[in-house]
Every structure is written in C-alpha cells, then in structure tokens.
PyMOL CGO cylinders between C-alpha atoms (Angstrom):
from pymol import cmd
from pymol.cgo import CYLINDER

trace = [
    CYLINDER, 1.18, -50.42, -13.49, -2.42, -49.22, -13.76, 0.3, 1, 1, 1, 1, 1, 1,
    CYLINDER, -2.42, -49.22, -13.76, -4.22, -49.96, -16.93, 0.3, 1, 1, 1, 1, 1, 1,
    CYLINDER, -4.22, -49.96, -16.93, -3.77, -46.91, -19.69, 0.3, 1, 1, 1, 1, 1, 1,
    CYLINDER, -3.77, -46.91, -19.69, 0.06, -45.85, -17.85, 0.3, 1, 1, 1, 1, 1, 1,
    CYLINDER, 0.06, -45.85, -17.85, 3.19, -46.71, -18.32, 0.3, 1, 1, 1, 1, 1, 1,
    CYLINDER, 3.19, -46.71, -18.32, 6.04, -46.96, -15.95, 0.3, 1, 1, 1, 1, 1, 1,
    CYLINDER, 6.04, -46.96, -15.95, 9.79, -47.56, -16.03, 0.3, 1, 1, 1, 1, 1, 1,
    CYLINDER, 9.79, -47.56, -16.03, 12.50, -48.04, -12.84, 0.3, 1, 1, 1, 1, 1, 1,
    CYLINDER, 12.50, -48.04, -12.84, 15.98, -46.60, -13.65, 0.3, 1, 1, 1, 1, 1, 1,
    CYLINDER, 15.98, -46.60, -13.65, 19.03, -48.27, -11.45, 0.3, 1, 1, 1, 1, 1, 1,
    CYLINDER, 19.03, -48.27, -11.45, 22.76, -48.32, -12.06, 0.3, 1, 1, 1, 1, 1, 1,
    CYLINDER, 22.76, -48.32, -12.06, 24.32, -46.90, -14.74, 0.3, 1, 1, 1, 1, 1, 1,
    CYLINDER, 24.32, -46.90, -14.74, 21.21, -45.65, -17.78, 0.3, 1, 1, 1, 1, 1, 1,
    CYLINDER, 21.21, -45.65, -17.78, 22.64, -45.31, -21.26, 0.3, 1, 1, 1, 1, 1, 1,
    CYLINDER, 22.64, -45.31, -21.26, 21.59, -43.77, -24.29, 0.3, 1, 1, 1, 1, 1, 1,
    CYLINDER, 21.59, -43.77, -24.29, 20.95, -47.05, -25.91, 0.3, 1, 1, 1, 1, 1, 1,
    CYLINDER, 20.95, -47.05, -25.91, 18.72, -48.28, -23.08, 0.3, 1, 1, 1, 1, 1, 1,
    CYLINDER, 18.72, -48.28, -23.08, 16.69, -45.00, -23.16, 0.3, 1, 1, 1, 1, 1, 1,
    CYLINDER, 16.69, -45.00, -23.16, 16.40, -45.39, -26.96, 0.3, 1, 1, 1, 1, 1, 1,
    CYLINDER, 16.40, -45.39, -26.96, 15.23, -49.06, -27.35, 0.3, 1, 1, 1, 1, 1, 1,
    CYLINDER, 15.23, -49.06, -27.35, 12.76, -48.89, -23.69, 0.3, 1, 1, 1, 1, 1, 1,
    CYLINDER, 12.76, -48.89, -23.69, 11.60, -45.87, -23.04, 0.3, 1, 1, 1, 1, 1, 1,
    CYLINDER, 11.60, -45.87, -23.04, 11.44, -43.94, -26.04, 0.3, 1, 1, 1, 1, 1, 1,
    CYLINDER, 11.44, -43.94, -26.04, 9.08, -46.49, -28.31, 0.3, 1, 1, 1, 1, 1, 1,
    CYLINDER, 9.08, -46.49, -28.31, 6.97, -46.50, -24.89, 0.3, 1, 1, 1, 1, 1, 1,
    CYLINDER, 6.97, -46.50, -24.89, 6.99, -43.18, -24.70, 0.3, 1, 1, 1, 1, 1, 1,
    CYLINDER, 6.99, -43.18, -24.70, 5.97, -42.79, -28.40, 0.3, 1, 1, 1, 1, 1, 1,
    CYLINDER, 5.97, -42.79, -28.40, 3.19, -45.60, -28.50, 0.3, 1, 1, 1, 1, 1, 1,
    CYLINDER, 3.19, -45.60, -28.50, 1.77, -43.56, -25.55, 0.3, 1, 1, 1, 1, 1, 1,
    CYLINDER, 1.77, -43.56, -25.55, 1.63, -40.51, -26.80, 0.3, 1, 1, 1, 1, 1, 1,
    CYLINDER, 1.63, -40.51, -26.80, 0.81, -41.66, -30.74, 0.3, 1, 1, 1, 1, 1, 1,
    CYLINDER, 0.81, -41.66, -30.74, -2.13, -43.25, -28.48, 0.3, 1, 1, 1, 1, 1, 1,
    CYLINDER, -2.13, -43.25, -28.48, -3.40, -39.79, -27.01, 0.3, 1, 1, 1, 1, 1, 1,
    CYLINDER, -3.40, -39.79, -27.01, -2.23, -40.36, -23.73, 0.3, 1, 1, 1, 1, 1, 1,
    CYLINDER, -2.23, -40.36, -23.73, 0.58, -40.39, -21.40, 0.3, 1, 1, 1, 1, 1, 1,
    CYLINDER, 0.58, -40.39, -21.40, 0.04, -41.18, -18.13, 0.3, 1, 1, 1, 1, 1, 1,
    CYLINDER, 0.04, -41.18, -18.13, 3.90, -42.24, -17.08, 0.3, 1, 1, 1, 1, 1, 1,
    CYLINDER, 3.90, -42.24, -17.08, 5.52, -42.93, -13.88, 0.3, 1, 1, 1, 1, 1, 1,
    CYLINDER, 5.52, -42.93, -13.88, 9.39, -43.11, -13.82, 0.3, 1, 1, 1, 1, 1, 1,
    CYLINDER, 9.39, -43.11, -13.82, 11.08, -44.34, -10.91, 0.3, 1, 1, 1, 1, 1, 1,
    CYLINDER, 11.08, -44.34, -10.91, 14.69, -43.33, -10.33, 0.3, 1, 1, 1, 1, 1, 1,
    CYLINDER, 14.69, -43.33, -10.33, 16.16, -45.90, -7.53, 0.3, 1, 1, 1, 1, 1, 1,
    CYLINDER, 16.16, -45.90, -7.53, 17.49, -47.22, -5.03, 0.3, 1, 1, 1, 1, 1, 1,
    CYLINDER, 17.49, -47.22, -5.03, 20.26, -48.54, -6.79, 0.3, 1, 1, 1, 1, 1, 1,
    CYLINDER, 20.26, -48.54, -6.79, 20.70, -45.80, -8.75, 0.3, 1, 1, 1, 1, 1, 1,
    CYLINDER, 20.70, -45.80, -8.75, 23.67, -44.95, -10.13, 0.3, 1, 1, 1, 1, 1, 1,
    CYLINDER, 23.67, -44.95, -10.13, 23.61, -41.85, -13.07, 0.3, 1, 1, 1, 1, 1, 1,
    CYLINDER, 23.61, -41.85, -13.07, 22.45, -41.09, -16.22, 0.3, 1, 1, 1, 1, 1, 1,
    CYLINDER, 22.45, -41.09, -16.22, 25.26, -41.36, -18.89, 0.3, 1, 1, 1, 1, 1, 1,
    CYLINDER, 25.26, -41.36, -18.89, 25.31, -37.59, -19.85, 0.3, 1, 1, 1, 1, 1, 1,
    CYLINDER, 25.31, -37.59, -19.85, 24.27, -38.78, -23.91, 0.3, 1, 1, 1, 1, 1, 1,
    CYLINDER, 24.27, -38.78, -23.91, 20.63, -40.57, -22.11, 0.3, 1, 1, 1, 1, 1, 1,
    CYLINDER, 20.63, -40.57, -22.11, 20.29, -37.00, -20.85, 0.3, 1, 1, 1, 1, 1, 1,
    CYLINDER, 20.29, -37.00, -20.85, 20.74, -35.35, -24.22, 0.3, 1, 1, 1, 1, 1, 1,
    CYLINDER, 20.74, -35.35, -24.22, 18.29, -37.49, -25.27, 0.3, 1, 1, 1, 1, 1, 1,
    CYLINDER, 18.29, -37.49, -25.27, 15.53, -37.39, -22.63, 0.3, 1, 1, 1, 1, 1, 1,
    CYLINDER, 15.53, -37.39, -22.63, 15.99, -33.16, -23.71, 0.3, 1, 1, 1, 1, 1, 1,
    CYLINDER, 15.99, -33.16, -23.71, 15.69, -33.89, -27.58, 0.3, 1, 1, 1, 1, 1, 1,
    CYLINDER, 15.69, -33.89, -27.58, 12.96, -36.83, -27.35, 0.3, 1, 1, 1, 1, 1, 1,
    CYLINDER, 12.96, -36.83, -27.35, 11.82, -34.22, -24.42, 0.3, 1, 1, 1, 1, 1, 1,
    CYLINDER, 11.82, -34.22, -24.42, 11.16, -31.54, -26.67, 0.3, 1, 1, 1, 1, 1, 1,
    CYLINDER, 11.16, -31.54, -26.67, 10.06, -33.48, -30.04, 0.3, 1, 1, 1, 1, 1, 1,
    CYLINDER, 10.06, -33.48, -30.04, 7.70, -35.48, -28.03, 0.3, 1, 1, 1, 1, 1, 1,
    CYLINDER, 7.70, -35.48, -28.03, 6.11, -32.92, -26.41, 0.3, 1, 1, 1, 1, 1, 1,
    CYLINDER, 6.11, -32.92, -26.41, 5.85, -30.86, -29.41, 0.3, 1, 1, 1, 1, 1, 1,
    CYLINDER, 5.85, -30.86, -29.41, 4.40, -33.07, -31.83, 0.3, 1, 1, 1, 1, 1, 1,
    CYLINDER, 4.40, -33.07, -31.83, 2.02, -34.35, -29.12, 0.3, 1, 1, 1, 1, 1, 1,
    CYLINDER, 2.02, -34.35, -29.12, 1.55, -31.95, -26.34, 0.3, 1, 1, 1, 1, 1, 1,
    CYLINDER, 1.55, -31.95, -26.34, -1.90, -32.30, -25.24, 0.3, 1, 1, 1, 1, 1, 1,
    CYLINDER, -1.90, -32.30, -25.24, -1.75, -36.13, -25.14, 0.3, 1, 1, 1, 1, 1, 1,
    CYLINDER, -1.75, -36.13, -25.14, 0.87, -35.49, -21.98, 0.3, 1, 1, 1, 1, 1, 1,
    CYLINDER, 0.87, -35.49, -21.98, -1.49, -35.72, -19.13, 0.3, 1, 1, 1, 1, 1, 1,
    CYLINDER, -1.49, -35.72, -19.13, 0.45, -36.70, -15.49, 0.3, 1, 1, 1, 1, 1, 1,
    CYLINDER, 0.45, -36.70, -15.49, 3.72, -37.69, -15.14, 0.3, 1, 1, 1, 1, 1, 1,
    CYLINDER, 3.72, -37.69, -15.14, 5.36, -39.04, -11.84, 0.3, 1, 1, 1, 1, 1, 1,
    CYLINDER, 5.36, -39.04, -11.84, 8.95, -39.21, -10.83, 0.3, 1, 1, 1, 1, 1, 1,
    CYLINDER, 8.95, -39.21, -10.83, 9.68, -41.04, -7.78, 0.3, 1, 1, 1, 1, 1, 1,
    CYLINDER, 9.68, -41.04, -7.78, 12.90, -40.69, -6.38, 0.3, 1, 1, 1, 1, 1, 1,
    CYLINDER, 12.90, -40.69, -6.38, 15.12, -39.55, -3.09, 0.3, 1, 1, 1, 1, 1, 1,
    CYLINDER, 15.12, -39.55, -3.09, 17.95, -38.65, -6.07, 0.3, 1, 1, 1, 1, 1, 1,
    CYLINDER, 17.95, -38.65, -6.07, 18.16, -34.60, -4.66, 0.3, 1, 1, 1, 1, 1, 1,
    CYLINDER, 18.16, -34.60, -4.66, 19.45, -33.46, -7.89, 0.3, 1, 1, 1, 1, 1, 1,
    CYLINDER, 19.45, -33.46, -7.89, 16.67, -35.06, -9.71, 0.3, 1, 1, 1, 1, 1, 1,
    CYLINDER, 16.67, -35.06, -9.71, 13.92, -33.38, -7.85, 0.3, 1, 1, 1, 1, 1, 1,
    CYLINDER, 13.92, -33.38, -7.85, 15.63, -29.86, -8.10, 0.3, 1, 1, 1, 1, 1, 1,
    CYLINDER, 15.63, -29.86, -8.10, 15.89, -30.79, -11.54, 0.3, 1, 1, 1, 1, 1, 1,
    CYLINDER, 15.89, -30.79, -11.54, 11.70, -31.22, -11.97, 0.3, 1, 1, 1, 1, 1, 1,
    CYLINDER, 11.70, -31.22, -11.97, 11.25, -28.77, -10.17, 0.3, 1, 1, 1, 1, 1, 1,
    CYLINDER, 11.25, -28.77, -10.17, 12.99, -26.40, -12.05, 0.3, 1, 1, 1, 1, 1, 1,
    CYLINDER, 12.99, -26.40, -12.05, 12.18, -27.66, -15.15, 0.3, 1, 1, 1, 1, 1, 1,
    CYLINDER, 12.18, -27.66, -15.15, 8.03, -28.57, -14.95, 0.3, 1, 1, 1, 1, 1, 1,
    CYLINDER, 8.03, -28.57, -14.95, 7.50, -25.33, -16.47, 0.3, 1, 1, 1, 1, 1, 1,
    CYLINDER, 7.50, -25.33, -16.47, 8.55, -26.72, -19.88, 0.3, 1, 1, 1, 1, 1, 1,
    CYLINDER, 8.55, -26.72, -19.88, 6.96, -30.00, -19.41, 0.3, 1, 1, 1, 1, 1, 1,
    CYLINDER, 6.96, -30.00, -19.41, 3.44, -30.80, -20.93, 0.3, 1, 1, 1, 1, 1, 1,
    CYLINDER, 3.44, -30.80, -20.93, 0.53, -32.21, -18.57, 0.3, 1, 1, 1, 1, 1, 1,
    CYLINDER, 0.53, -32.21, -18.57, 0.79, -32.10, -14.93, 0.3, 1, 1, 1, 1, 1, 1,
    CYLINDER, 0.79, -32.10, -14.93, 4.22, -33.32, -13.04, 0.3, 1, 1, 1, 1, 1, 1,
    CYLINDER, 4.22, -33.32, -13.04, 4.76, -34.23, -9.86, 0.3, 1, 1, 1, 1, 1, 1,
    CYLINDER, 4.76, -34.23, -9.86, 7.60, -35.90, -7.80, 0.3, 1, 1, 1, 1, 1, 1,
    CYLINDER, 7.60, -35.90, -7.80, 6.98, -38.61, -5.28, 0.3, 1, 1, 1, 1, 1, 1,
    CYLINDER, 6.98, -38.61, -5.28, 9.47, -39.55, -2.74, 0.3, 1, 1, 1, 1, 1, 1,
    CYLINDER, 9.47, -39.55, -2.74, 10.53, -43.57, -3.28, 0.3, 1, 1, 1, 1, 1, 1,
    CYLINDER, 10.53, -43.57, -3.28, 8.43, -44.84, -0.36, 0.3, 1, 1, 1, 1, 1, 1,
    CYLINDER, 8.43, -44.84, -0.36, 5.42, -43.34, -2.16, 0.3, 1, 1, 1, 1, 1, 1,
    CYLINDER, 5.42, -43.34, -2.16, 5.75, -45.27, -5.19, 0.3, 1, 1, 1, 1, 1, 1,
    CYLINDER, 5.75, -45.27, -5.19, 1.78, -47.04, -5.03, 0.3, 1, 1, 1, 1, 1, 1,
    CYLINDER, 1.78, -47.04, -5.03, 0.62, -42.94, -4.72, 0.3, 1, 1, 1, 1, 1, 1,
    CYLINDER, 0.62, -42.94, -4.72, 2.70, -42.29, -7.14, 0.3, 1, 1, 1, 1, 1, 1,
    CYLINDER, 2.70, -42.29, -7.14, 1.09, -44.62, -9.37, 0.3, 1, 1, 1, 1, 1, 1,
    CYLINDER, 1.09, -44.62, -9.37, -2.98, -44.10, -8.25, 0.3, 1, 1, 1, 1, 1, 1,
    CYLINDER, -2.98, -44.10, -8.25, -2.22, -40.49, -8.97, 0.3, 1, 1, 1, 1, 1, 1,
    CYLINDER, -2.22, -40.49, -8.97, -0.83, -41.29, -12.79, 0.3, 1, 1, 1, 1, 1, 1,
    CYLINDER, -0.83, -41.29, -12.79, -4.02, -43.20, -13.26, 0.3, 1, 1, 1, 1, 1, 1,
    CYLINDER, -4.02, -43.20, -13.26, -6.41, -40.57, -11.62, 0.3, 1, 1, 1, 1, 1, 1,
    CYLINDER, -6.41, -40.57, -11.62, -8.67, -39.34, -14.25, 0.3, 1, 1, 1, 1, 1, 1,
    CYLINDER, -8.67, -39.34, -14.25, -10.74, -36.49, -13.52, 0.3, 1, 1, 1, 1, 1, 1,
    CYLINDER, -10.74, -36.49, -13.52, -15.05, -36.22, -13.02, 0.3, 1, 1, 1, 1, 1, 1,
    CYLINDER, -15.05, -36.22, -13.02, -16.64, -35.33, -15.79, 0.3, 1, 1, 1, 1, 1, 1,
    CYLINDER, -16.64, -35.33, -15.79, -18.28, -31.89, -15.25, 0.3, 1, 1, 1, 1, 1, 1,
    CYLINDER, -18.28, -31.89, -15.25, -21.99, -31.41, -15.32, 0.3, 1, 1, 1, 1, 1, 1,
    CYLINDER, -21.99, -31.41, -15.32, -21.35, -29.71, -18.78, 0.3, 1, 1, 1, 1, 1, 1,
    CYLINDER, -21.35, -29.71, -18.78, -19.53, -32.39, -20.07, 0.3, 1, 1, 1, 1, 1, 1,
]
cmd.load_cgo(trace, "trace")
C-alpha cells in the first residue's frame, strides 16, 4: 500500500471476529489520525461475509463516520462480487469522503487513486 493508506483483501469466509481485531483498530488509528485513505479488496477467493461482520461494518460504519467524518477522504473497493458493487453503489450516499469501486484487475488504480491527493489551489 501507498504511504498514508491502508488496505485489507477479504477471501473465504470473513467473521465478525476477524473484522473486529483487523480492520476495525485500522480503521480507527486511521481515522483518530485525520485520515482515511482505505482500499478494501473483496476476492478472488471470496467466499461471504458472515451476516454478524456485516452488522458490524453498519455499526462501526456509522460510529466511525460520525465521530470522524471529515477525516474519511477516498475509499476503494475492488471487487467482481456483483452484489457488492450494487451494494456501494447504492449505499455511497451515506458514506463519508469519496467512494469508488474498482473492478479486481484494477487493483494498482485502485490504489494510486486512494493515495491521490489533490493540488493545492492558488488560494491555498
């Protein structure tokens, strides 16, 4: 990963426990930090999300973003998992900082745009 992101690559079967002792004290750190700049890769080997790692992407989701909404500035998810990207897409609205999805093959774009930050304007 580029320096200042973070990145994680979910395959087989993703529990609650795994999403509470990896991503969320990354996740947290980040954010804490001032900054999230994350890309999370869903595959190949994928398998699913155990339905309580969901319920707690949606309450770390929501606390997270709360508590530290303008420190959310790009996140990538790279998959070819279809109900994943309807999912984004349906769901960006709520999400701070700018989201986009990548397709798996685009993984190194995926990452450069994470780590993009923009000119300074002449202002500033």
């Amino acid at each position: 990963m580029p320096e200042g992101t973070i990145g994680f690559r979910a395959s087989g079967h993703v529990t609650a426990e795994e999403y509470r002792e990896l991503l969320l004290p990354a996740m947290r750190a980040a954010a804490e930090a001032g900054e999230v700049r994350m890309v999370f890769a869903v595959g190949p080997g994928f398998e699913k999300f155990e339905a309580a790692a969901l319920a707690e992407d949606a309450r770390v989701g929501v606390t997270l973003g709360i508590a530290h909404r303008h420190a959310w500035k790009r996140t990538a998810v790279v998959t070819d998992v279809e109900w994943i990207v309807k999912a984004i897409h349906m769901f960006d609205w709520l999400t701070p900082g700018e989201v986009r999805v990548f397709e798996l093959g685009q993984l190194e774009d995926a990452k450069s745009w994470v780590a993009e930050r923009p000119a300074e304007t002449a202002a500033g």
